[in-house]
N, C-alpha and C positions, 0 to 999 in steps of 0.2 A: 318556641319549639314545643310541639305536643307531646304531653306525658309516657304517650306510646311510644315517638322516636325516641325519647331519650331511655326507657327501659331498652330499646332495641341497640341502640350506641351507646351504653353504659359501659365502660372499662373495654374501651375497643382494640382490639391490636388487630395486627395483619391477618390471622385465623379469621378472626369475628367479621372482617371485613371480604372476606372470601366467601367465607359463607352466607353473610347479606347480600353478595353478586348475584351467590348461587341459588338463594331463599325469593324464588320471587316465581310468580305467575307467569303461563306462556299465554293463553287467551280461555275467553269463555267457552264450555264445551259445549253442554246441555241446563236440560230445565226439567224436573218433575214435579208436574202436577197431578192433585185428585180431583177426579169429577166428576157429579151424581149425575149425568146422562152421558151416560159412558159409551153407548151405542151412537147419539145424536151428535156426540165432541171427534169423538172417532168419521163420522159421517162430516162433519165441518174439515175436520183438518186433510183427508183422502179427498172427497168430492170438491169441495166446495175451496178448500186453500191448494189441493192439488201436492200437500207431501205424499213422499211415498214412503208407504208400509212396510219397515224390513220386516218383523217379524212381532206376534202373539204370542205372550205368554200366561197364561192364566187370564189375573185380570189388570192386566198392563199391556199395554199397545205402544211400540216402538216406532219412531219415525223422523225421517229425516228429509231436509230442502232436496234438489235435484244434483246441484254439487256441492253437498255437505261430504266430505268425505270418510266420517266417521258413523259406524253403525245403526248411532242416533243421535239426536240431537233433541230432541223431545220427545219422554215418557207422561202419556196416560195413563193414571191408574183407579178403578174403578171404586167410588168411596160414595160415602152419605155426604159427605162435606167438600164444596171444591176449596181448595189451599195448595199454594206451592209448598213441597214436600224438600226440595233440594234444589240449588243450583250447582252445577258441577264447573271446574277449572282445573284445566289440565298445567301443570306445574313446568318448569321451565329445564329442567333435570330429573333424571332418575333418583339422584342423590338428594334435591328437595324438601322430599315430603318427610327425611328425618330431620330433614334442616329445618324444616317448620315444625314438628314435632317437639322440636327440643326449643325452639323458640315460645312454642304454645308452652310450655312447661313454664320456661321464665318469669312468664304473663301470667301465671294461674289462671288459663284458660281451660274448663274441661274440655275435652275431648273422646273418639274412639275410633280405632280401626275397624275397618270392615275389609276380611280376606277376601283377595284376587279368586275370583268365580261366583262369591255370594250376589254380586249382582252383576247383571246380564252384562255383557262384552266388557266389563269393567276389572281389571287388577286392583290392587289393595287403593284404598282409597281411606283418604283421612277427615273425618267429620267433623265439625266442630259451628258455632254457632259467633254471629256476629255482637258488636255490644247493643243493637234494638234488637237483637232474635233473630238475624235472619239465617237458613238454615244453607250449612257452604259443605262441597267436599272437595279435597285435593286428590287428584289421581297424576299417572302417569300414562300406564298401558288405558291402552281402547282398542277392539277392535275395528277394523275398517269395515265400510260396506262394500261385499263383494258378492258379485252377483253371474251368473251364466245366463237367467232368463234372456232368451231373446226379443220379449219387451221390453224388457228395462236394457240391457245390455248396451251402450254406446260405443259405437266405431272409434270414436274421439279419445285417447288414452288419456287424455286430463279432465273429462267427465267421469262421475261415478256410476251415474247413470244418465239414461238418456231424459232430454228435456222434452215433455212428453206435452207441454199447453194446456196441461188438465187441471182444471180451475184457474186459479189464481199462478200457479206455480209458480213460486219462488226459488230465486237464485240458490238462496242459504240463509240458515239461522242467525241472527245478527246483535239482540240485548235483552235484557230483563229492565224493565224499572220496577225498585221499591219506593213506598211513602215509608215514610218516619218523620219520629219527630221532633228530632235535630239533627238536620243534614250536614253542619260542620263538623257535626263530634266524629258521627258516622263516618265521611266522607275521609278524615283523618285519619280513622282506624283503616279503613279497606286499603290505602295509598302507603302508610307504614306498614303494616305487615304485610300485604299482599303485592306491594310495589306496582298497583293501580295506579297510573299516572292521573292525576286530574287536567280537566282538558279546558271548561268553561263554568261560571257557574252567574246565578241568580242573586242579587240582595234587595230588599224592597226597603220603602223609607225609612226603617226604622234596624235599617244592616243589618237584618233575620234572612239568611240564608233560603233559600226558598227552592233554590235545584242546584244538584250539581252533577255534571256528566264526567265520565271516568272511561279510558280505554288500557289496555298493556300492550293490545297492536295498535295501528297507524289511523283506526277506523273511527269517528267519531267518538263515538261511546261500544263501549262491552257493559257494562252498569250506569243506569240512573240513580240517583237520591232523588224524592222531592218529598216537600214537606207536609205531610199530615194535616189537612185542614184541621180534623178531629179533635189531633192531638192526644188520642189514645192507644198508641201503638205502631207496629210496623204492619204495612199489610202489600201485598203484592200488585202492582198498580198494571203491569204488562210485560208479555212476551211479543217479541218484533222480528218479520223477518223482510228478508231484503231484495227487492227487484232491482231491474235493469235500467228500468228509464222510463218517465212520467207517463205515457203511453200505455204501460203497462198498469200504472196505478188508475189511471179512469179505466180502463179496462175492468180491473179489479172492484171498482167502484158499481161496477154495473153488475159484474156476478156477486155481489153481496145484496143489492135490491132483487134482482133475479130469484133469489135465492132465500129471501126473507132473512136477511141478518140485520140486525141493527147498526148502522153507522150511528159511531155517535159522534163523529166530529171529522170532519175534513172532505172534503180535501183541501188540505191548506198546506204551509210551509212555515217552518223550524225557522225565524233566524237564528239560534243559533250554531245550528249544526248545516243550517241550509236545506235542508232534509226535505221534503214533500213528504203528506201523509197521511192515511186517515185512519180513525180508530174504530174497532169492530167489538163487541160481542161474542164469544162464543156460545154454544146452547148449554153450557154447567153455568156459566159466566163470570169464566175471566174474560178481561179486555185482551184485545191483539193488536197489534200495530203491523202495518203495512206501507213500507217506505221505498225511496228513492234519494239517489244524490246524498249530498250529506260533506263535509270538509275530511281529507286529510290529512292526518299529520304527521312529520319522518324529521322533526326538531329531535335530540337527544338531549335539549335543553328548555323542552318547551315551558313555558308559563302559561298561568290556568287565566284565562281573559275575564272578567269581570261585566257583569251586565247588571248595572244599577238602574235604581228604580225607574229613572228618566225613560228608558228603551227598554224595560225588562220584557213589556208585552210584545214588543216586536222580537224578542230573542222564542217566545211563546209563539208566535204567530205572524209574520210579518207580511201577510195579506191584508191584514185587516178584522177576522173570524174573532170572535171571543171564544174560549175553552169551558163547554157547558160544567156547571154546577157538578154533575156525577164527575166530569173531570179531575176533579179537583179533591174530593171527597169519597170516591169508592172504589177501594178495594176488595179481592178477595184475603181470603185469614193468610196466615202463617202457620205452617204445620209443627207441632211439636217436635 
């Protein structure tokens, strides 16, 4: 048992165990990044990936998939350095985020609040940092995206807005991957205290951990780990959103050459996740991911599947593609 669960189950009685039910993540919300071509990242992700723009604020650009139904789901912010800034997760109660507050205490984990209005459609949210640095917050409230435009406006009451074909348009927002590097220590922390179910993961000949995928909903992954070729840090490997059906990814495929974006790898397919997919460039550059398909899972018992070294490339690739060298190796920073 890891150090972490057992500070979390230390002297448990029926309270403790109420509030570990109630101490747990609902899914990933958003992601903020900063990026030094703030006008050409903003022009990638409206033109060219086809989200839509709820709203400008200074120098932050708010936006969201076509049925994302939350105000955003990815923030632009306009910097000398691109680095993810934050990933957001929205908490599984109201009651929560003191349930993890006081759990952060236990753990001598710093922490800080950030009051409800300081940042855009967001209530009070809880900041705190992971054990490689990566930068987390817990929220509850978000506002929704609501809209009158009669462009955007969809007849359909379970679209947010309408599905407009512009660019790439994606479904919804769908994962982050980080590098670090050590993905089991990681991958422990995020599953104990955040109650991130682990789903699959990677070991290579010598049982060094090499990726491990993590969801809280049913969806393959909501968080990647993989491991640092470097071995210098954590650093932001991709933001993923998610289409409809393979069609739409060579589609996709084509407005990215069209369009002068660098693929740097795909189209190929995930066996682990089953996934289809290819990786992009943005013009600050970070990498984007661009997927389809992918496993379910609705186990309340599931076990994390194990992909050793024998098949770990086909859990990488099971076309046949090798994972270029930047693959493997390049991230953007991690913001302070």
């Amino acid at each position: 048992m890891s150090k972490v669960k057992e500070d979390i189950i230390s002297k448990e009685s029926a309270q403790e165990r109420l509030e570990a039910y109630l101490r747990t993540v609902a899914h990933i919300g958003h992601v903020e990044i900063s990026v030094t071509h703030f006008e050409q990242s903003l022009w990638f992700f409206t033109e060219v990936m086809g989200l839509v723009l709820t709203e400008t604020d200074g120098d932050r650009a708010y936006l969201r998939a076509w049925q994302d139904f939350d105000h955003h789901t990815l923030v632009l912010k306009a910097s000398n350095t691109s680095e993810v800034n934050r990933m957001g997760w929205r908490v599984s109660t109201k009651e929560s985020l003191e349930l993890f507050e006081k759990q952060l205490q236990v753990m001598n984990i710093d922490y800080n609040w950030v009051d409800g209005g300081q940042k855009k459609a967001l209530g009070d949210t809880l900041q705190f940092k992971s054990p490689a640095g990566i930068p987390v917050e817990l929220y509850w409230e978000k506002e929704l995206f609501v809209t009158d435009d009669p462009a955007l406006k969809s007849n359909l009451p379970s679209h947010p807005s309408k599905y407009m074909a512009k660019g790439v348009s994606p479904r919804r927002f769908d994962h982050v991957n980080l590098m670090v590097n050590d993905v089991a220590k990681e991958q422990q922390w995020w599953t104990d205290l955040l109650g991130i179910h682990h789903r699959y993961y990677i070991q290579n000949q010598e049982d060094v951990r090499l990726g491990s995928w993590l969801s809280r909903t049913n969806i393959a992954h909501e968080i990647a780990l993989m491991r640092n070729s470097n071995q210098d840090g954590a650093a932001f490997h991709h933001l993923a959103y998610y289409l409809d059906s393979p069609d739409e990814l060579l589609r996709a495929s084509n407005i990215m050459a069209e369009n002068g974006i660098k693929i740097e790898w795909g189209p190929g397919k995930h066996g682990t996740s089953g996934a289809q997919f290819i990786y992009v460039f943005e013009p600050s550059g970070h990498r984007v991911e661009i997927w389809t398909g992918g496993i379910l899972m609705f186990s309340p018992d599931w076990e994390p599947i194990k992909w050793s070294s024998d098949v770990g490339q086909l859990g990488l690739e099971m076309w046949g593609s090798t994972p270029p060298e930047s693959y493997l190796t390049y991230g953007t920073k991690i913001g302070e």
